[in-house]
N, C-alpha and C positions, 0 to 999 in steps of 0.2 A: 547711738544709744537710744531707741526708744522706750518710750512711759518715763523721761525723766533730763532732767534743764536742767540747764548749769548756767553760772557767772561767774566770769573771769576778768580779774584785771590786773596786771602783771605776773606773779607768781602765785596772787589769789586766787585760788577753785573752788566752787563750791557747788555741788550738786543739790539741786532741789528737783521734790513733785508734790505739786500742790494736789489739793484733795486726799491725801493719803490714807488718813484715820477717819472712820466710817461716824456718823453722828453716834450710834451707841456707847461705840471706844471712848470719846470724847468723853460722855456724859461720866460713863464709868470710871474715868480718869480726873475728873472735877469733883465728884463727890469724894475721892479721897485726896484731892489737893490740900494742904496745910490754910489755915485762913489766918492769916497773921493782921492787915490793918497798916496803918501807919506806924512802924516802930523800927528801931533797930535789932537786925538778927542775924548771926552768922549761918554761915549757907550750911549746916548740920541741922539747925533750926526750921529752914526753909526747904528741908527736901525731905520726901518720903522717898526709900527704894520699893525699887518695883523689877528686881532683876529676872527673879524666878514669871512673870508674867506672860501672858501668851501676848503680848505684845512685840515681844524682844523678839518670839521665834519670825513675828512676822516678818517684821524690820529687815533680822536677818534674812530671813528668806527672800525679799523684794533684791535687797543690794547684792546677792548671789545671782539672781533673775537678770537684773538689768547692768552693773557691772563688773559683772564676775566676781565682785570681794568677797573672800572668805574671813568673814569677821567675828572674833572671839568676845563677847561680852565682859568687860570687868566690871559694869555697874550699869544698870538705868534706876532714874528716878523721875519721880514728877517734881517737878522745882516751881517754887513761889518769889519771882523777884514780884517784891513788895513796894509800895509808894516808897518814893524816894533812894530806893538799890539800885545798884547799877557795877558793873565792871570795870574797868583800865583796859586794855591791850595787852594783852600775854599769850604766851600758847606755854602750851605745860607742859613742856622740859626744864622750865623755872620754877615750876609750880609742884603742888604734891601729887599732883597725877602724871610720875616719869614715865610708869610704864605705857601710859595712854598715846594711840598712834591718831586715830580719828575720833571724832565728836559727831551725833547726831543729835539735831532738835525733830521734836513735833510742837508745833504751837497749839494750846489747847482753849486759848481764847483770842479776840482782836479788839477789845472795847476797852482798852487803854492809852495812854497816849504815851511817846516815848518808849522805850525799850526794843529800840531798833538792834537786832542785830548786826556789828560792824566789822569791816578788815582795816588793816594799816592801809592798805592801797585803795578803800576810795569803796570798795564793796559795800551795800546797805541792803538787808533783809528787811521787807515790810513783811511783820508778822500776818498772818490770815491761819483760820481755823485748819487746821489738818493738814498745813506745810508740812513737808518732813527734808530736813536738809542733813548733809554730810561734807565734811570737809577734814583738813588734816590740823588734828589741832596741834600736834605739836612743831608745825611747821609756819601755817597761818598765823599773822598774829593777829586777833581777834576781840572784842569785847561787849555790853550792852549798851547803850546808852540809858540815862536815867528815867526811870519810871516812873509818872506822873498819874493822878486821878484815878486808877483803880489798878490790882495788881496784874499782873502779867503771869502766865501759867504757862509753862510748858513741858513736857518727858524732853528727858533727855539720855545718851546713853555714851557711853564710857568706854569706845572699843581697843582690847589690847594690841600689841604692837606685832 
C-alpha cells in the first residue's frame, strides 16, 4: 500500500499518513474550531459538523486511492477535547454510533500534552499536525487519554457500515 502506514498489534489496525491536511486546511479548520477552555462539555458541545465540506470529498478520495475503501460518510466534525476530557475504551457498537463501521482522525494541532490516541492492545497515536488515521471503530476498542495544558483539536469523521 503506498502513501500510507499502519500499526498493528494483535487485532489492532490502524492506518495512518502523516502530512495529509495542507497548512491552509488546517488553518481553515481551526478558525472554526469551538474554543471552550477548562470546563465541563458534553461532546455536542465540543463539535462543529463539517460533513458537507470539501474536506470529506478528499478523505474519501485518498482512502479509495490508497486502499480501495469505498466509504460512505455519516458525519465529519471538528472536535475540541478540552483541558481535562478524555475517553474510556469503547468502539461503538456500545455506543450511539451502531451504524458507524470505521472512524478517521486529522489531528489539527500538537502543542498539548496528553491526548494520545489508544487501542486495548497497546497501540499509541502521537498526535502531529495533518496525521489522518483510519481504523474500525466498531471493532477496535479505542480511547483518548486525558488532555492536559491546552486543548487538543482534531476532524473527525464517522464512516457508515
Amino acid at each position: 500500500m503506498k502513501n500510507i502506514n499502519f500499526l498493528k498489534n494483535k487485532s489492532d489496525l490502524i492506518f495512518f499518513k502523516d502530512n495529509f491536511l495542507l497548512k491552509k486546511d488546517w488553518d481553515y479548520c481551526l478558525k472554526k474550531a469551538p474554543k471552550l477552555g477548562k470546563r465541563n462539555m458534553n461532546l455536542k458541545q465540543r463539535t462543529i459538523d463539517i460533513t458537507k465540506e470539501n474536506i470529506v470529498k478528499k478523505v474519501i478520495k485518498f482512502f479509495k486511492k490508497t486502499l480501495n475503501f469505498n466509504l460512505s460518510i455519516q458525519q465529519a466534525q471538528i472536535q475540541n477535547w478540552n483541558i481535562e476530557s478524555f475517553s474510556e475504551l469503547h468502539i461503538h457498537e456500545l455506543n450511539v454510533r451502531t451504524s458507524t463501521k470505521y472512524n478517521s482522525l486529522i489531528y489539527l494541532n500538537d502543542d498539548f500534552e496528553g491526548g494520545e490516541f489508544f487501542t486495548k492492545n497497546g497501540i499509541v497515536v502521537k498526535p502531529k499536525i495533518g496525521k489522518l488515521t483510519l481504523f474500525n471503530g466498531s471493532k477496535v476498542y479505542h480511547g483518548v487519554k486525558k488532555v492536559y495544558k491546552k486543548d487538543r483539536l482534531t476532524l473527525i469523521f464517522w464512516w457508515n457500515k
